[in-house]
VOGU-3710 file (C-alpha; in Angstrom, 3 decimals, decimal comma):
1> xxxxxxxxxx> 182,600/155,630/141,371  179,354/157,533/142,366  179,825/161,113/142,755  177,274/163,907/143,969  177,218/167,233/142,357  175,557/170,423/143,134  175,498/173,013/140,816  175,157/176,660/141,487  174,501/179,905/139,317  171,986/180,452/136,314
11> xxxxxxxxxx> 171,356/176,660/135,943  167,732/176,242/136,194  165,103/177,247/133,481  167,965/177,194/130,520  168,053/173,641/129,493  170,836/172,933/132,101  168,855/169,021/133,422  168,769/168,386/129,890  172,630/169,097/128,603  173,273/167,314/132,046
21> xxxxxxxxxx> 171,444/164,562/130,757  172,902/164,595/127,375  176,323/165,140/128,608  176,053/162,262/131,058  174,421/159,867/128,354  177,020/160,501/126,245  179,421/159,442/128,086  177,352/156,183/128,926  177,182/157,553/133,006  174,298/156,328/134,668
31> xxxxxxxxxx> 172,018/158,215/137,274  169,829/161,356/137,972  169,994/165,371/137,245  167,250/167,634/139,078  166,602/171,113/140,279  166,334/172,101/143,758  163,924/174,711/145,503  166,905/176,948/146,323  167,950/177,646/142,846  170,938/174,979/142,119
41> xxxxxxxxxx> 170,933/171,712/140,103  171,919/168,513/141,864  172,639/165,566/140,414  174,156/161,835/141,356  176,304/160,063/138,709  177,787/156,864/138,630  180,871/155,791/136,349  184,734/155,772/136,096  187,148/158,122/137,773  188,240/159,560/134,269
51> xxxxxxxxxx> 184,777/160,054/132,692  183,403/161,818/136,104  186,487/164,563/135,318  185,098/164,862/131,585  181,723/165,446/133,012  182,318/168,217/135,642  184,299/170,015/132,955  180,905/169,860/130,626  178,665/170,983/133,803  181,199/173,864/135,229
61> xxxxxxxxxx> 180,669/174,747/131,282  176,903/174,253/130,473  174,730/175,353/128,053  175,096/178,388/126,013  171,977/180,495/127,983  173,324/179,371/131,460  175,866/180,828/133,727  177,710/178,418/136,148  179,379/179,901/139,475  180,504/176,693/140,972
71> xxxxxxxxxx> 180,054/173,221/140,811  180,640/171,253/144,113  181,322/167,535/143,542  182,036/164,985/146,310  182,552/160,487/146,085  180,315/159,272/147,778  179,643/155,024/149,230  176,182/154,090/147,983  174,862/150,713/147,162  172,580/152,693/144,181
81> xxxxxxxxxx> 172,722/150,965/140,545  170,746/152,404/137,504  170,731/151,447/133,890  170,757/154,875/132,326  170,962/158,689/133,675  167,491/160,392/133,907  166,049/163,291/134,977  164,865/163,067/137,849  161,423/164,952/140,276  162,650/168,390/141,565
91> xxxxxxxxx> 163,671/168,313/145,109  162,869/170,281/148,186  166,174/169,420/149,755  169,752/168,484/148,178  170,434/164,494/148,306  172,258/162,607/150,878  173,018/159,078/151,939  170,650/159,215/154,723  167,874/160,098/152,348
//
C-alpha cells in the first residue's frame, strides 16, 4: 500500500526527516521524507496496511524537540517502487500523482 503523508506543526529544523527516516527504516518501509516551502513535512511510503498504522502513530508523535499538529495521510494508486526510504530534495509544492 503506498500512502502520502503531510505533516504539519514544528516539524522542520528538529530532526523530524531524519526520525521519519529512521522510523520508516525500521520498519523496513520503503520511500521518501522531505520538507516543503510552506513549513510541513511530506513524505510517500510504501508497505503493508498494518505497518503504515505503526508509522503514523511514530510521525503524529515525533521527535522529542518537535511539535506535531496534524498529520494528514491518504492511499494513494502509483506504479512507484524503491528499495529503501530516503530523504528526499525539499519541495516547492506538496506531491501528487500528476507530478
Amino acid at each position: 500500500m503506498l500512502k502520502h503523508y503531510l505533516i504539519s506543526g514544528r516539524v522542520q529544523g528538529v530532526g523530524y526527516r531524519a526520525f521519519v527516516h529512521r522510523t520508516a527504516s525500521a520498519f523496513k518501509l520503503t520511500g521518501w521524507v522531505r520538507n516543503l516551502r510552506d513549513g510541513r513535512v511530506e513524505a510517500l511510503v510504501n508497505g503493508p496496511e498494518e505497518t503504515q498504522q505503526k508509522l503514523q502513530g511514530e510521525l503524529e508523535r515525533g521527535p522529542s524537540r518537535s511539535f506535531v499538529e496534524s498529520v494528514q495521510s491518504r492511499i494513494v494508486n502509483a506504479p512507484f517502487v524503491w528499495e529503501n526510504f530516503n530523504i528526499a530534495a525539499d519541495g516547492e509544492t506538496q506531491w501528487s500523482q500528476d507530478s
